[in-house]
PQR file of N, CA, C, O and H, with PARSE charges and radii, in Angstrom:
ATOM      1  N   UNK A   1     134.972 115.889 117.190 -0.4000 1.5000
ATOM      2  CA  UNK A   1     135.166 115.077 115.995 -0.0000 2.0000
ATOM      3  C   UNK A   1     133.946 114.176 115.795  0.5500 1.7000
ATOM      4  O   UNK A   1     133.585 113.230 116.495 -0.5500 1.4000
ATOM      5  N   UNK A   2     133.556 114.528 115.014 -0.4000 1.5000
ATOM      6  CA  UNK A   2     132.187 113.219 114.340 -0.0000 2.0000
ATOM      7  C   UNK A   2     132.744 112.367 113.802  0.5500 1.7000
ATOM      8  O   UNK A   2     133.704 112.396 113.032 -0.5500 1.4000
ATOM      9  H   UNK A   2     133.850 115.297 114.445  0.4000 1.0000
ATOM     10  N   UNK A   3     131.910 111.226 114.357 -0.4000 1.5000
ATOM     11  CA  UNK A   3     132.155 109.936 113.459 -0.0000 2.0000
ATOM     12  C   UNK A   3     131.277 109.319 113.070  0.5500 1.7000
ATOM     13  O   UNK A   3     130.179 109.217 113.617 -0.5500 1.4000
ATOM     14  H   UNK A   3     131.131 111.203 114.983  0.4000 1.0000
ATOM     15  N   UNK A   4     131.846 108.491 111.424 -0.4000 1.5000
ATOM     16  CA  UNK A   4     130.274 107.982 110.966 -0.0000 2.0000
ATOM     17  C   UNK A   4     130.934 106.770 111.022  0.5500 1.7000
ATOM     18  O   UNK A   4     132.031 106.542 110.512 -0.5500 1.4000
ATOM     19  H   UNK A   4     132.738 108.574 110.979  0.4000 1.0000
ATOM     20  N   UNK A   5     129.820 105.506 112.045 -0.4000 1.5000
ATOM     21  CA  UNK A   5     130.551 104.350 112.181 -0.0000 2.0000
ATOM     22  C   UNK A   5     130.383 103.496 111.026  0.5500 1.7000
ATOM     23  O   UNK A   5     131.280 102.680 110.812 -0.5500 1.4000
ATOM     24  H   UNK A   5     128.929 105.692 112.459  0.4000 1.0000
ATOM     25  N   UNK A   6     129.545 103.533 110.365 -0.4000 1.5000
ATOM     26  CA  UNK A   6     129.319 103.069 108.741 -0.0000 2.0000
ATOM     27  C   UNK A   6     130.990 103.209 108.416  0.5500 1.7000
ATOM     28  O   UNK A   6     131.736 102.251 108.618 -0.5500 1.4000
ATOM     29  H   UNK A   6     128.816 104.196 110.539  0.4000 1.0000
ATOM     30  N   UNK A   7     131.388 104.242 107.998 -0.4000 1.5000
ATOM     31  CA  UNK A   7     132.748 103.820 107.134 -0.0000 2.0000
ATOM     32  C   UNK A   7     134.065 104.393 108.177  0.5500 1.7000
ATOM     33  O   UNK A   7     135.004 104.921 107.580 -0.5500 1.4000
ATOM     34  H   UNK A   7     130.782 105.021 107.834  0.4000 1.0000
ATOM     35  N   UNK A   8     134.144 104.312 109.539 -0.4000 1.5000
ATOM     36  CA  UNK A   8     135.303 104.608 110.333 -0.0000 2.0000
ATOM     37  C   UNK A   8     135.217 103.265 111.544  0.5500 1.7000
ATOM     38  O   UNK A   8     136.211 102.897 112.170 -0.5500 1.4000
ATOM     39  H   UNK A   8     133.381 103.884 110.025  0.4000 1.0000
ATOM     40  N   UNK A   9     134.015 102.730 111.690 -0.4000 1.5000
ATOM     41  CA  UNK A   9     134.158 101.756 112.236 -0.0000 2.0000
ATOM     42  C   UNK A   9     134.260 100.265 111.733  0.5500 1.7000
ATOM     43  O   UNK A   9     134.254  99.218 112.380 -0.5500 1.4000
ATOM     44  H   UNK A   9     133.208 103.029 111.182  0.4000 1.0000
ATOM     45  N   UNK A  10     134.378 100.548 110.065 -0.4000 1.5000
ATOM     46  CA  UNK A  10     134.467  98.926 109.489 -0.0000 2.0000
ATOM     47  C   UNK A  10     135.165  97.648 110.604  0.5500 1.7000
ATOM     48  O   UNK A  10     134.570  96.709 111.132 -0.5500 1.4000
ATOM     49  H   UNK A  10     134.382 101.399 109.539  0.4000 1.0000
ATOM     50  N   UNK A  11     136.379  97.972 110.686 -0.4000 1.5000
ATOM     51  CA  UNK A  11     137.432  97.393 111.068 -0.0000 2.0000
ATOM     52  C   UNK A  11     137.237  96.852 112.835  0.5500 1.7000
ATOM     53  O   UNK A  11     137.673  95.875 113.444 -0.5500 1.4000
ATOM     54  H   UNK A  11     136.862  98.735 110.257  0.4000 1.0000
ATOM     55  N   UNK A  12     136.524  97.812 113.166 -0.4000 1.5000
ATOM     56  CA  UNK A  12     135.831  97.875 114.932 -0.0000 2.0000
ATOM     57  C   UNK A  12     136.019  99.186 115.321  0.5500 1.7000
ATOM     58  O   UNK A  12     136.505 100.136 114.707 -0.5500 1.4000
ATOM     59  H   UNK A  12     136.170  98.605 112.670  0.4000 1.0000
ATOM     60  N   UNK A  13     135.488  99.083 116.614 -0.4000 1.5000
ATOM     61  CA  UNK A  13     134.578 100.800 117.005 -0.0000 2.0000
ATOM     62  C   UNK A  13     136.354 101.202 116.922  0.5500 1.7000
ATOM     63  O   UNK A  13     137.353 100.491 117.036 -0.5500 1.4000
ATOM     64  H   UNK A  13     135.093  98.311 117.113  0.4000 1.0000
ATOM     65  N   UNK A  14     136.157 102.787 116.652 -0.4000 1.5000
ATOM     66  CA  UNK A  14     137.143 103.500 116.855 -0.0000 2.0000
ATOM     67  C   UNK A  14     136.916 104.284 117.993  0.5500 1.7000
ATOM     68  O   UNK A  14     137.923 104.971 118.159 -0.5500 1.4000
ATOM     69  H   UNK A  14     135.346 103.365 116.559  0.4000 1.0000
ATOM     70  N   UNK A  15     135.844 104.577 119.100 -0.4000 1.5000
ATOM     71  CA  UNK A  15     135.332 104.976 119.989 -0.0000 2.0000
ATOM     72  C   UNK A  15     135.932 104.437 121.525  0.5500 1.7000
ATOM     73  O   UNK A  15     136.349 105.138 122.448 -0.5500 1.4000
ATOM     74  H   UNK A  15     135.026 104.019 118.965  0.4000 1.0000
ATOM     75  N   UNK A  16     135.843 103.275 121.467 -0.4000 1.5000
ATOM     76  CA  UNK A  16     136.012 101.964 122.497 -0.0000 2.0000
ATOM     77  C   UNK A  16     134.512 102.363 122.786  0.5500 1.7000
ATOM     78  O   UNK A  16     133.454 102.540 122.182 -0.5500 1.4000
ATOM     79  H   UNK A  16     135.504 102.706 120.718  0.4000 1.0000
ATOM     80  N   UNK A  17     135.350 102.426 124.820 -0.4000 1.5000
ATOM     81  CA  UNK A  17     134.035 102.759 125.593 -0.0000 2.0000
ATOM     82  C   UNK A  17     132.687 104.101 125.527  0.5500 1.7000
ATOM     83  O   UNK A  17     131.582 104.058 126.067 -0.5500 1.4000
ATOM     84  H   UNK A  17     136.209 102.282 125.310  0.4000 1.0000
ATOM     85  N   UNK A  18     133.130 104.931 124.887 -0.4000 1.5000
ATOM     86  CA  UNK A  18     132.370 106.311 124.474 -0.0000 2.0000
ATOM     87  C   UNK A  18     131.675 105.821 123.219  0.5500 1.7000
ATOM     88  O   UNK A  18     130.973 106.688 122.699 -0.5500 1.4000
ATOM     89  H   UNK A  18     134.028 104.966 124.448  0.4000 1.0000
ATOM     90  N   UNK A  19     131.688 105.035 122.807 -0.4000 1.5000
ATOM     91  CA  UNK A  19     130.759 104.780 121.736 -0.0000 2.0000
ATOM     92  C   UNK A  19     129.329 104.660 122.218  0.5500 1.7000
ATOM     93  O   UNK A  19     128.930 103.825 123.030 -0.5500 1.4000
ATOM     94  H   UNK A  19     132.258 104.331 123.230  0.4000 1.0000
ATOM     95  N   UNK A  20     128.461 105.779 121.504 -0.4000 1.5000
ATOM     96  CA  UNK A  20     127.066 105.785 121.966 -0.0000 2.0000
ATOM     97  C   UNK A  20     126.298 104.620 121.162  0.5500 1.7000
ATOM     98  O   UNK A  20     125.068 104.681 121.178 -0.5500 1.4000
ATOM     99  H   UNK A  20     128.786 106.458 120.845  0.4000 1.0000
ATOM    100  N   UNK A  21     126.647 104.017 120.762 -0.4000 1.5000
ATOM    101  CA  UNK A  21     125.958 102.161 120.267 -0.0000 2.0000
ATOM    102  C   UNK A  21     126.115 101.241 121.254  0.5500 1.7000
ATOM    103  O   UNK A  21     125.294 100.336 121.398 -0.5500 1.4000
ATOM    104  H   UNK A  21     127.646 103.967 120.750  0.4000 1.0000
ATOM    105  N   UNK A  22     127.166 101.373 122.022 -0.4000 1.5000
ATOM    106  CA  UNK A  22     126.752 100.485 122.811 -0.0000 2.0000
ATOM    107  C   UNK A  22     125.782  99.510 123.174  0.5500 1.7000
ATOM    108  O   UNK A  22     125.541  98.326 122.938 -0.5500 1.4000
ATOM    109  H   UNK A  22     127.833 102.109 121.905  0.4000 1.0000
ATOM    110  N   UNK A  23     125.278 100.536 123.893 -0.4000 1.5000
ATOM    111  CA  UNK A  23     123.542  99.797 124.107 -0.0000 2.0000
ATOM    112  C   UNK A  23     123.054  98.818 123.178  0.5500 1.7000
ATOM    113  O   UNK A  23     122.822  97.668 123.553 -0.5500 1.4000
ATOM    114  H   UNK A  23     125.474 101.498 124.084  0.4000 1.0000
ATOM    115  N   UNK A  24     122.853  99.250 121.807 -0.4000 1.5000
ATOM    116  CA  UNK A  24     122.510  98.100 120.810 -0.0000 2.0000
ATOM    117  C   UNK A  24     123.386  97.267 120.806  0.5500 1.7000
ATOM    118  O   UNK A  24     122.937  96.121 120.773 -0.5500 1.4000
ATOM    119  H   UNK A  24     123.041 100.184 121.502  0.4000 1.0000
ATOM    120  N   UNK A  25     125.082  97.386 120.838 -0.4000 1.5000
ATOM    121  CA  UNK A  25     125.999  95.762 120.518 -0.0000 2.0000
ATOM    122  C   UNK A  25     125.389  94.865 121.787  0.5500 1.7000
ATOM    123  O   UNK A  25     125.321  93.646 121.627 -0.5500 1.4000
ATOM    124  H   UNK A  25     125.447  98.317 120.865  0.4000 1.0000
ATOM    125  N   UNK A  26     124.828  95.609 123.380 -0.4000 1.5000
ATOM    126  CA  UNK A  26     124.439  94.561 124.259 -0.0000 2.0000
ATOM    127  C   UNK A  26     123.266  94.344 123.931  0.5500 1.7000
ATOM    128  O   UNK A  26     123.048  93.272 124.496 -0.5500 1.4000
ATOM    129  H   UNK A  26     124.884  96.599 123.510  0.4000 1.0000
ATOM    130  N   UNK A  27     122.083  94.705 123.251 -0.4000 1.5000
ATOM    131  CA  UNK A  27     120.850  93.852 123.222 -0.0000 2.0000
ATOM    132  C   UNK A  27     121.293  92.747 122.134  0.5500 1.7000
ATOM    133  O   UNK A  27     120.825  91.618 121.983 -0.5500 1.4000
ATOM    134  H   UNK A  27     122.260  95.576 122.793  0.4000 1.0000
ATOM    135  N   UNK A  28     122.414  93.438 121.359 -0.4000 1.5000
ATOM    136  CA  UNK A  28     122.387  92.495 120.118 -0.0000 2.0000
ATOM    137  C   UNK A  28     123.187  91.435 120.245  0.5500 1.7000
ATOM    138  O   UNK A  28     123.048  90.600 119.352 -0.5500 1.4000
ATOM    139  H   UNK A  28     122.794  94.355 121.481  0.4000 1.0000
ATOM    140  N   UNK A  29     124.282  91.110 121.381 -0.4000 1.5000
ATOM    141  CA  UNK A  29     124.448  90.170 121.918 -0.0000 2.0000
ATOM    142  C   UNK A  29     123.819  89.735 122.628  0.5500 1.7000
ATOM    143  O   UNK A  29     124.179  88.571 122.453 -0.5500 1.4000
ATOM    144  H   UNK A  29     124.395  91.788 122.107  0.4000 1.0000
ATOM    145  N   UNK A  30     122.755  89.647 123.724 -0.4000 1.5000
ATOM    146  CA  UNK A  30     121.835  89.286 124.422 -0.0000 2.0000
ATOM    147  C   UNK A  30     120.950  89.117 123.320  0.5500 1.7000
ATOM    148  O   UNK A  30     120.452  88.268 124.060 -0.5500 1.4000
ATOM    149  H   UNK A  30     122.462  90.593 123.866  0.4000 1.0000
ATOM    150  N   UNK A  31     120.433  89.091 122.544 -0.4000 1.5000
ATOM    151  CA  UNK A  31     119.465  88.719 121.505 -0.0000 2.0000
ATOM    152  C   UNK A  31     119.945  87.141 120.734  0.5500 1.7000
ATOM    153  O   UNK A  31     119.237  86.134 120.722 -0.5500 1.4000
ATOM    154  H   UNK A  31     120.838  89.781 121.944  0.4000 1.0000
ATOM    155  N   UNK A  32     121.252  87.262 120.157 -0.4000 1.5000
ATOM    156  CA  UNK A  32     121.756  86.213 119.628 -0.0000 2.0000
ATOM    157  C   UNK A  32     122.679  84.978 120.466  0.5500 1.7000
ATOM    158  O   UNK A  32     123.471  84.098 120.130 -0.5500 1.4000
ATOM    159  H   UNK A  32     121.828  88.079 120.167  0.4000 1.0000
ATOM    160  N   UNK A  33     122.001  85.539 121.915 -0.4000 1.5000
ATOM    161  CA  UNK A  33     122.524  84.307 123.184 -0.0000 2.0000
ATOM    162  C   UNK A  33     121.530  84.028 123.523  0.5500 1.7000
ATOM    163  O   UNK A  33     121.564  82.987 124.180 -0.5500 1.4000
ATOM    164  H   UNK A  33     121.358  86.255 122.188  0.4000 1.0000
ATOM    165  N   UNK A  34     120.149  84.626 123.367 -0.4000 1.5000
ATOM    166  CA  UNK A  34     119.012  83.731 124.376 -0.0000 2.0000
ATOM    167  C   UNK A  34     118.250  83.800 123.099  0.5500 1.7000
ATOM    168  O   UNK A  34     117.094  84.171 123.302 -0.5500 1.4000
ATOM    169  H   UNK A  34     120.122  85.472 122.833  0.4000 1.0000
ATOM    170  N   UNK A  35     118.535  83.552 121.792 -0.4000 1.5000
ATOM    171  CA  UNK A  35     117.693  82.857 120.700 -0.0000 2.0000
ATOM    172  C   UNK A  35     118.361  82.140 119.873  0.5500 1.7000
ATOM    173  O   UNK A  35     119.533  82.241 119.510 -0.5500 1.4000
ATOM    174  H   UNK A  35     119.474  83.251 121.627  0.4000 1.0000
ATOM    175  N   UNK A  36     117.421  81.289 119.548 -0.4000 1.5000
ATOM    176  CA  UNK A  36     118.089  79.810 118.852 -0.0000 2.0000
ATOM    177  C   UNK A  36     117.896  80.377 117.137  0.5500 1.7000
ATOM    178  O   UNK A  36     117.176  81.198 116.567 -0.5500 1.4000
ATOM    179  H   UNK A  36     116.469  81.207 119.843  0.4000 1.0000
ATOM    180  N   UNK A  37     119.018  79.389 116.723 -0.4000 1.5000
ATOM    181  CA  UNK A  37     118.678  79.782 115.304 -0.0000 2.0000
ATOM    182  C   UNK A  37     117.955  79.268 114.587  0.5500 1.7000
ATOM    183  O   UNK A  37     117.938  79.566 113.393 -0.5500 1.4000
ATOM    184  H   UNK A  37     119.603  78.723 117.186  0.4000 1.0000
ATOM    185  N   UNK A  38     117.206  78.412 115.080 -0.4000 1.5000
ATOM    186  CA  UNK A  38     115.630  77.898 114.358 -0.0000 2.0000
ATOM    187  C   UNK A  38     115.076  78.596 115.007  0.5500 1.7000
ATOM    188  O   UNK A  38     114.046  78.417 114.358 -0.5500 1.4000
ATOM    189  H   UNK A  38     117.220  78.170 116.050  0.4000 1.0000
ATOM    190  N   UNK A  39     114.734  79.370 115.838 -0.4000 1.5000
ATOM    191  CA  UNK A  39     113.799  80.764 115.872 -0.0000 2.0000
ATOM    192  C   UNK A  39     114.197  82.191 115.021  0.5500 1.7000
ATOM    193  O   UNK A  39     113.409  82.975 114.492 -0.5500 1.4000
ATOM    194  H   UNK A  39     115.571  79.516 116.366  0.4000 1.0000
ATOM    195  N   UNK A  40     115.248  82.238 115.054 -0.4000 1.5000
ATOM    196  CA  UNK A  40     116.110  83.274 114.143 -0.0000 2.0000
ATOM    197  C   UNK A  40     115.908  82.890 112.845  0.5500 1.7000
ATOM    198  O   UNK A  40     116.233  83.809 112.094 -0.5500 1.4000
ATOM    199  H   UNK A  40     115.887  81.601 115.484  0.4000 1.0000
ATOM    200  N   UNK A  41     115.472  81.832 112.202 -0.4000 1.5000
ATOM    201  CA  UNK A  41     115.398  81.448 110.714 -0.0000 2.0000
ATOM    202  C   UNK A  41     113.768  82.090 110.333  0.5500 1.7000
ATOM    203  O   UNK A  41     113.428  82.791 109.380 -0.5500 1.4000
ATOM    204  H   UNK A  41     115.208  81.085 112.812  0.4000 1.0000
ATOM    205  N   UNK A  42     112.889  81.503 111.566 -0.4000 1.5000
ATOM    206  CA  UNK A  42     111.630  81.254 111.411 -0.0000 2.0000
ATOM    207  C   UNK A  42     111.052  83.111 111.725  0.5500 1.7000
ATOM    208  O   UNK A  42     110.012  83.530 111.218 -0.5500 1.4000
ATOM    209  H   UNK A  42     113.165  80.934 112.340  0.4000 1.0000
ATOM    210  N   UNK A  43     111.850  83.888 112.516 -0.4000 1.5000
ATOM    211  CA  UNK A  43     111.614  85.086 112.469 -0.0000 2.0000
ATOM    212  C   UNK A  43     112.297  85.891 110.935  0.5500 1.7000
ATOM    213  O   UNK A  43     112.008  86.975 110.428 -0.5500 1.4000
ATOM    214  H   UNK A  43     112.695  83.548 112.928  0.4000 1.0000
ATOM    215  N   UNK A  44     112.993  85.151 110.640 -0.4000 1.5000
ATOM    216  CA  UNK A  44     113.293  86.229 109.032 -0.0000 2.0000
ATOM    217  C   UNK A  44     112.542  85.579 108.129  0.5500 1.7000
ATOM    218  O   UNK A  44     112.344  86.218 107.096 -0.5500 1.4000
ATOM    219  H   UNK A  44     113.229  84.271 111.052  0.4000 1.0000
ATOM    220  N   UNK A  45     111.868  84.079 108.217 -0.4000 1.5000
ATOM    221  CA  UNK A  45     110.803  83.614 107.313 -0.0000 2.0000
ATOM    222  C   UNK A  45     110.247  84.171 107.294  0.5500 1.7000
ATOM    223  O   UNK A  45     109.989  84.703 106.214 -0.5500 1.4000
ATOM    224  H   UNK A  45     112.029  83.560 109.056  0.4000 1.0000
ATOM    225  N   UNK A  46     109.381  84.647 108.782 -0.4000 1.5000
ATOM    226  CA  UNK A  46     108.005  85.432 108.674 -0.0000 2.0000
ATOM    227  C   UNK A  46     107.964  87.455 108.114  0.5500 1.7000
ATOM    228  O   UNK A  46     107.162  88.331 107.789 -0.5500 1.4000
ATOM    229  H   UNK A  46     109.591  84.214 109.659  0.4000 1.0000
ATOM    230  N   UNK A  47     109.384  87.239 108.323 -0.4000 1.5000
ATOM    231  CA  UNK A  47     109.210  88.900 107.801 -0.0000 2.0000
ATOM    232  C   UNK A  47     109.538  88.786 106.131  0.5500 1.7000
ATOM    233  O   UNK A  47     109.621  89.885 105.583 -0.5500 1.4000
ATOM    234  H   UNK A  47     110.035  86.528 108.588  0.4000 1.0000
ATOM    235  N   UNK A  48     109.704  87.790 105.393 -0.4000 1.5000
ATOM    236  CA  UNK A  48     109.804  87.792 104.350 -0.0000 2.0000
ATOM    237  C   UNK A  48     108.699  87.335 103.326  0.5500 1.7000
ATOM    238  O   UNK A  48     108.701  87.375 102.095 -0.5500 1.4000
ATOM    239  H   UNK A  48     109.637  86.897 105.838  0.4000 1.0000
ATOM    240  N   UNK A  49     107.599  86.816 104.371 -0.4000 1.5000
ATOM    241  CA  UNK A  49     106.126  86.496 103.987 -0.0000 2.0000
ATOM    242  C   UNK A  49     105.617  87.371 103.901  0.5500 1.7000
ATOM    243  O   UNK A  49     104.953  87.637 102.899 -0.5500 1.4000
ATOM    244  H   UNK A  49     107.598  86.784 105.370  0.4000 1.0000
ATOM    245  N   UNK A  50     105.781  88.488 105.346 -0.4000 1.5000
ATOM    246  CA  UNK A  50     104.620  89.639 105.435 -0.0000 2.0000
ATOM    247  C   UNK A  50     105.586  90.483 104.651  0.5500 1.7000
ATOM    248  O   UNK A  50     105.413  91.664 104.949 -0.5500 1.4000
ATOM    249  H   UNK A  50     106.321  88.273 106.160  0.4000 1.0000
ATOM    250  N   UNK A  51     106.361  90.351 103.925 -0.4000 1.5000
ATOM    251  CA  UNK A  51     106.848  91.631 102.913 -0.0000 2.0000
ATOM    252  C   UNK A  51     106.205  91.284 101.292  0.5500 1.7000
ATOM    253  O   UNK A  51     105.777  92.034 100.414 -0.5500 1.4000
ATOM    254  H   UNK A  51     106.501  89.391 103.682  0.4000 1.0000
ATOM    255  N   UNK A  52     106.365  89.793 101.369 -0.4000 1.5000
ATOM    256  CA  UNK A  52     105.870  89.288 100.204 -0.0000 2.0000
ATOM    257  C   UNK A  52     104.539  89.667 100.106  0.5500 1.7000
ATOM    258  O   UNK A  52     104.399  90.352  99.093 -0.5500 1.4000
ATOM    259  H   UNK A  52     106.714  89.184 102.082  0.4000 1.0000
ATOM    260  N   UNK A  53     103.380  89.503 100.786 -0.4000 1.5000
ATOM    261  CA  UNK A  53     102.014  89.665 101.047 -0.0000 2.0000
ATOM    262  C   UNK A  53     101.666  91.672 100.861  0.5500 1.7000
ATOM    263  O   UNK A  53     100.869  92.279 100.147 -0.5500 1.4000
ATOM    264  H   UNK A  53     103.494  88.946 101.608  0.4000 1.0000
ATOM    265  N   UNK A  54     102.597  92.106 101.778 -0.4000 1.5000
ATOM    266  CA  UNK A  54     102.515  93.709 101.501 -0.0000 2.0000
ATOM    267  C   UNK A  54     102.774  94.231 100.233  0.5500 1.7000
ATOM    268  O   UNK A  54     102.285  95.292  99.844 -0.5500 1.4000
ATOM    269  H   UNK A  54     103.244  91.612 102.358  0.4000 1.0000
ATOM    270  N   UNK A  55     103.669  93.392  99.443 -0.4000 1.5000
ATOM    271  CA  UNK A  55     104.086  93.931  98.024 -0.0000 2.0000
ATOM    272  C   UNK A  55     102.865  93.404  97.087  0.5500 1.7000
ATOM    273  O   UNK A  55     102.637  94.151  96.135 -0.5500 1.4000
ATOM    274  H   UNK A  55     104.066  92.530  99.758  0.4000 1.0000
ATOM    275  N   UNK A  56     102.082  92.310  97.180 -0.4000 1.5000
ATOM    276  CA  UNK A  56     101.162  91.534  96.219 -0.0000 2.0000
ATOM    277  C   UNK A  56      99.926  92.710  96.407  0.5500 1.7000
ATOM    278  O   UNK A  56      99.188  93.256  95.587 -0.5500 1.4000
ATOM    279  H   UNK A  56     102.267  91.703  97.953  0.4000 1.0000
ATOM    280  N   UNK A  57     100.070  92.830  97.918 -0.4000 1.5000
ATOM    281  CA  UNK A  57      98.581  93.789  98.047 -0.0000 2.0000
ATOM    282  C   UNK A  57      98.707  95.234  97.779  0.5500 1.7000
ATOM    283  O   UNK A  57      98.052  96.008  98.478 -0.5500 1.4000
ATOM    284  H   UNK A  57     100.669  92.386  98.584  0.4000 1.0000
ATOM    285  N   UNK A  58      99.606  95.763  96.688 -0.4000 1.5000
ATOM    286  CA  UNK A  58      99.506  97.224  96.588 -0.0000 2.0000
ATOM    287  C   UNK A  58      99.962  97.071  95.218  0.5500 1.7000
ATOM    288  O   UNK A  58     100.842  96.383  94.702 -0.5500 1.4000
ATOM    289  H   UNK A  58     100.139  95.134  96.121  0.4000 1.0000
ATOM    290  N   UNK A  59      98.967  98.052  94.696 -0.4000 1.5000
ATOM    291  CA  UNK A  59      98.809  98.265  93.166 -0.0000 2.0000
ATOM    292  C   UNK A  59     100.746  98.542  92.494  0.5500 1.7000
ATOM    293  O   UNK A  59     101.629  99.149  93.100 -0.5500 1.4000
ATOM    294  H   UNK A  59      98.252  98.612  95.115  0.4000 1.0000
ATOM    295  N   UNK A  60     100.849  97.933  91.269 -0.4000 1.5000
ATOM    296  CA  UNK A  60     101.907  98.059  90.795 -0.0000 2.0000
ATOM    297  C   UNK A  60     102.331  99.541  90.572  0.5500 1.7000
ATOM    298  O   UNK A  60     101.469 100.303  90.136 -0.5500 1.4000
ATOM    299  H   UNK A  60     100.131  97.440  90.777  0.4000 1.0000
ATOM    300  N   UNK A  61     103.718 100.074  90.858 -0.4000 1.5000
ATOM    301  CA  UNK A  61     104.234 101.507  90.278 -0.0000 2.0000
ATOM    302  C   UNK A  61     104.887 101.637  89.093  0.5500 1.7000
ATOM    303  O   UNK A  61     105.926 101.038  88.816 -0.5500 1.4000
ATOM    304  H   UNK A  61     104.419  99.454  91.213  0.4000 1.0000
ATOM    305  N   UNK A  62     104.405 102.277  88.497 -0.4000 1.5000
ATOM    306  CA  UNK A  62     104.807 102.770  87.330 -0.0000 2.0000
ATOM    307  C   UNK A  62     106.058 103.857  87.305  0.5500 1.7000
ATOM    308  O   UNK A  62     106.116 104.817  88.073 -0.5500 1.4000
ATOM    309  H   UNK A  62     103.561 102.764  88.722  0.4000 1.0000
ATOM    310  N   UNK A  63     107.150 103.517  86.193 -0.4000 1.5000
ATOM    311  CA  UNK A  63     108.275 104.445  86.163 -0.0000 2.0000
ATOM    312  C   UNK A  63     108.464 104.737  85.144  0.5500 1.7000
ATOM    313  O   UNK A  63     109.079 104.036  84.340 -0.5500 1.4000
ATOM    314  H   UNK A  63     107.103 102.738  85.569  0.4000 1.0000
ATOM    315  N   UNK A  64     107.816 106.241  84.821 -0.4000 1.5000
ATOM    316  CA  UNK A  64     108.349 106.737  83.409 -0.0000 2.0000
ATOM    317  C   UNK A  64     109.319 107.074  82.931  0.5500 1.7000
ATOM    318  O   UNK A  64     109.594 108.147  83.468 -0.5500 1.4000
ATOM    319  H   UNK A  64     107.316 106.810  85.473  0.4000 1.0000
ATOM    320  N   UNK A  65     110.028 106.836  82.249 -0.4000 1.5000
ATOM    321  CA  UNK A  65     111.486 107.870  81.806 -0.0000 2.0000
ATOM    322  C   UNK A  65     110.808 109.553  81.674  0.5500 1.7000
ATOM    323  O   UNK A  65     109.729 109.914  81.204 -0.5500 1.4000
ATOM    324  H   UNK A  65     109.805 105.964  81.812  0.4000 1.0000
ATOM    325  N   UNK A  66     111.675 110.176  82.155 -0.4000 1.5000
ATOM    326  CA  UNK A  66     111.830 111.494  81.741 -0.0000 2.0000
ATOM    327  C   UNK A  66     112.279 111.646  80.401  0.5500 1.7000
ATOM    328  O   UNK A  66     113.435 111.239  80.281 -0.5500 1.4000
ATOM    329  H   UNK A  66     112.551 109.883  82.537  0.4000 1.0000
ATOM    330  N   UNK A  67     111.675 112.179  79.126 -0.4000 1.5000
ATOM    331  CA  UNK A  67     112.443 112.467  78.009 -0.0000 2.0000
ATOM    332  C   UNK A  67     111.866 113.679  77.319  0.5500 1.7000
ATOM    333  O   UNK A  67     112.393 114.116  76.296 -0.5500 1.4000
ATOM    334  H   UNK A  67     110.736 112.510  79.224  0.4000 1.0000
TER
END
């Protein structure tokens, strides 16, 4: 049986322990226990600078309608 945890795990894993994510829910709790959230603010600041800066530095796209 496949599962797509996008729309069978909304609610929580339907897997338990056999869930192959695992691994990520423990870095991703170990991530949000040994970082503060003024570092957690200041790390989505900076990725929202260098996205801002990547979008200024590339020529505008153009979208034609098909007609």
């Amino acid at each position: 049986m496949a599962v797509n945890c996008a729309v069978d795990c909304k609610d929580g894993c339907v897997l338990g322990d056999d869930c192959p994510n695992l691994k990520y829910t423990e870095a991703a709790t170990k991530f949000i226990t040994d970082t503060s959230l003024d570092q957690m603010l200041a790390m989505a600041d900076e990725a929202v600078r260098r996205k801002m800066i990547e979008r200024a530095s590339q020529p505008p796209k153009w979208v034609l309608p098909e007609g």
